[in-house]
C-alpha positions as CSV (number, residue, x, y, z in Angstrom):
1,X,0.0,0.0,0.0
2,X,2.8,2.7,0.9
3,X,4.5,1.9,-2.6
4,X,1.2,2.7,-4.2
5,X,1.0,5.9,-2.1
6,X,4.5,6.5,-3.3
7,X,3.6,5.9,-7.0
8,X,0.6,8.7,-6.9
9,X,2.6,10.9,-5.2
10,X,5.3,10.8,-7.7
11,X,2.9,11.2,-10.5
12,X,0.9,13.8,-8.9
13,X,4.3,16.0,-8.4
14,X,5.1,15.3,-11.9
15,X,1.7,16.9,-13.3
16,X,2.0,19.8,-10.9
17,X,5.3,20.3,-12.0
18,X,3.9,20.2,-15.6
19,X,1.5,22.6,-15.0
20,X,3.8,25.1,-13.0
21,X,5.9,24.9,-15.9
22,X,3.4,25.6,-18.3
23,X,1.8,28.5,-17.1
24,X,5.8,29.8,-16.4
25,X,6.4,30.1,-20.0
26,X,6.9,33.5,-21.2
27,X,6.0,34.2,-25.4
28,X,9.4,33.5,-27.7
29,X,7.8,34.4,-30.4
30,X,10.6,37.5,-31.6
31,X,9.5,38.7,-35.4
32,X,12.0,40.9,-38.1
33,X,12.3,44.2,-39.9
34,X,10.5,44.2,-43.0
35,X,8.3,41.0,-42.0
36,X,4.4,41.1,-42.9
37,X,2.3,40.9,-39.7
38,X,-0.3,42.4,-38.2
39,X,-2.0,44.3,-41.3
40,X,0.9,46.1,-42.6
41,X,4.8,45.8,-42.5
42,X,7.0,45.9,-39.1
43,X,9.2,48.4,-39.5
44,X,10.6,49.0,-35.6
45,X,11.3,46.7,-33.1
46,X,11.9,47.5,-29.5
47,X,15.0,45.1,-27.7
48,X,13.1,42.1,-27.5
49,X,12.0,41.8,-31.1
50,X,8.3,41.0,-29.2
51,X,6.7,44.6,-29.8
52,X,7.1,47.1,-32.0
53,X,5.5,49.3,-35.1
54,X,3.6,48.2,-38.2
55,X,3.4,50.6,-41.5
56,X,0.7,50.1,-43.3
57,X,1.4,48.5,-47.2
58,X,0.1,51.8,-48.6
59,X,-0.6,55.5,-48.5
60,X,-3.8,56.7,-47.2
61,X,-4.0,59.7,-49.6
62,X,-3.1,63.3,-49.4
63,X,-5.0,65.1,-47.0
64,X,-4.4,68.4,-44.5
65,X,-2.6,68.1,-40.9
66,X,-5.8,70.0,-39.7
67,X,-7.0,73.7,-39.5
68,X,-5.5,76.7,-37.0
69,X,-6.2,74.9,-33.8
70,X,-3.9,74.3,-31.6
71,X,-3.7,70.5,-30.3
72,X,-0.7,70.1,-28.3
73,X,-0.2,66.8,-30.2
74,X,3.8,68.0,-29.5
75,X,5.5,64.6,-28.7
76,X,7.7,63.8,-31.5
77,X,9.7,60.6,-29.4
78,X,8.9,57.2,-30.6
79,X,5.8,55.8,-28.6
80,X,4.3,59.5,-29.1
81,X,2.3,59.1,-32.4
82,X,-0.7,57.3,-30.5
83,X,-1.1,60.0,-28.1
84,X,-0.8,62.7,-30.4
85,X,-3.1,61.5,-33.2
86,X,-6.1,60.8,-30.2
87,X,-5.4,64.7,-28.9
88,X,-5.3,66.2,-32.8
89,X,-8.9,64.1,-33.2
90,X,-10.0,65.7,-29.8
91,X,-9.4,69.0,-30.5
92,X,-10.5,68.9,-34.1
93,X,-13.3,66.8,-33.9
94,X,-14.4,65.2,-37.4
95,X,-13.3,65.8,-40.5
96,X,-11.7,65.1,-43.9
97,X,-7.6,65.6,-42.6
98,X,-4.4,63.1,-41.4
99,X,-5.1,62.1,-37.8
100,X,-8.7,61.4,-38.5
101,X,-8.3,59.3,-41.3
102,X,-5.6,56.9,-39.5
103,X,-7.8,56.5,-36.6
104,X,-10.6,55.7,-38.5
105,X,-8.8,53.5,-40.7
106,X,-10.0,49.8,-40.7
107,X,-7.4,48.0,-42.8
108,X,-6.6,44.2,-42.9
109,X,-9.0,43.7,-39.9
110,X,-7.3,46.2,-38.2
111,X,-8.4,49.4,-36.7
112,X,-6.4,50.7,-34.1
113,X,-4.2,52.8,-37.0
114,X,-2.7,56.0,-36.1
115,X,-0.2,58.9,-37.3
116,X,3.1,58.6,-36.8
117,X,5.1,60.7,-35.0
118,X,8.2,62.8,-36.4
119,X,10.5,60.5,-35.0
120,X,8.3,57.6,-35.7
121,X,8.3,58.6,-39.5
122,X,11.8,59.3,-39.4
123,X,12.5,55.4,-38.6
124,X,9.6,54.7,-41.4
125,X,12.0,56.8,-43.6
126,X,15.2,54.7,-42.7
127,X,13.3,51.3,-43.6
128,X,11.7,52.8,-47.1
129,X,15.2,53.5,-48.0
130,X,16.4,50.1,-46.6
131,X,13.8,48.2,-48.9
132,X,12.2,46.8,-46.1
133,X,8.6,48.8,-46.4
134,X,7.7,50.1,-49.9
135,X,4.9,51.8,-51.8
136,X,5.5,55.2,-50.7
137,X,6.3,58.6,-53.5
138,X,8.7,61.1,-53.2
139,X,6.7,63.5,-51.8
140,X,6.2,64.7,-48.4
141,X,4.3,63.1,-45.3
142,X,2.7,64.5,-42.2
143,X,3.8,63.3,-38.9
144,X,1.4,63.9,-35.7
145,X,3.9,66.0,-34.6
146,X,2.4,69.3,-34.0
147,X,5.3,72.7,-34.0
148,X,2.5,75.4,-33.5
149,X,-1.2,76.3,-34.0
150,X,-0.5,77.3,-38.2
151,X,2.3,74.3,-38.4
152,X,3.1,70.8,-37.8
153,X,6.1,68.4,-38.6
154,X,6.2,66.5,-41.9
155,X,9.0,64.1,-43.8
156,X,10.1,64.9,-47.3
157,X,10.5,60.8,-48.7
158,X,13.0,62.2,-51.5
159,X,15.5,64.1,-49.5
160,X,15.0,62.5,-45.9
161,X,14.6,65.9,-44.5
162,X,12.2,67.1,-42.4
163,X,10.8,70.9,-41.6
164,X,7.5,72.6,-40.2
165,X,4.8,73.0,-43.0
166,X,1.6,74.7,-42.8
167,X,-1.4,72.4,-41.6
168,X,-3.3,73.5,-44.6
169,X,-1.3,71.9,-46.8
170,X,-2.5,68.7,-48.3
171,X,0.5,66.3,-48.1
172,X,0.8,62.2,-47.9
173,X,-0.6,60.2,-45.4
174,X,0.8,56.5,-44.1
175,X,-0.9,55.4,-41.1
176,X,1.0,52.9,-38.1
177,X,0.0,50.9,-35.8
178,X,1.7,49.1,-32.4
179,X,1.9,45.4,-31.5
């Protein structure tokens, strides 16, 4: 009888130690620059290779960074675009322009789209001229990036530069997205 007690025992530590070993397991999955997922392209990864930022495949259009208004949309850091393309919508409201068009963008099953922010599209640049995310002209792109109430950051894709243009100019549109 005690070697039977023995036998459940030892099989009963062996599933629990199974079980504490499954649920220990922390996600391996790392993905690459230039890889498809997630509705668009990856075009930043953060140290892990877990998390990063998606491009969508293709512009959005040409539309304007937004009237006069002042947003405060003035992050221009990686990780910024979110925040400013939700405070551009808020203080604009609706409407035919760049912010509002990304987050209300429902592409590949995907809706949580934004503008990217000037540092954001700056790293979007790099990896257009890497080959790794394509399909974009040599004209200029808004960022969410906001300078002032009459002007707002934007990347020029032929010369890599980037300046302050007026918001009422109509100029290229590529939305992102996290993962």
């Amino acid at each position: 009888m005690k070697k039977i007690k023995s036998i459940y025992t030892f099989i009963l530590l062996g599933i629990l130690f199974i079980l504490i070993n499954s649920c220990n397991k922390v996600n391996t999955v790392t993905y690459t620059l230039g890889e498809s997922y997630g509705g668009g392209v990856i075009f930043y990864l953060d140290a892990s290779s877990q998390h990063g930022l998606i491009a969508a495949t293709s512009d959005q259009g040409t539309y304007v960074w937004g009237d006069g208004t002042t947003t405060n949309a003035t992050g221009t850091a990686e990780g910024t675009g979110k925040a400013n393309t939700a405070a551009i919508v808020k203080a604009q409201g609706t409407g035919s322009y760049a912010a509002y068009i990304c987050t209300h963008l429902t592409l590949n099953g995907y809706t949580d789209w934004f503008l990217p922010s000037k540092d954001e599209l700056d790293l979007l640049m790099a990896q257009n001229i890497a080959g790794l995310v394509q399909g974009f002209t040599s004209g200029i792109y808004w960022t969410s990036s906001e300078v002032n109430a009459s002007t707002a950051w934007s990347q020029n894709f032929y010369t890599g530069t980037q300046g302050g243009y007026t918001k009422s100019l109509k100029q290229n549109v590529r939305a992102i997205r996290a993962f």
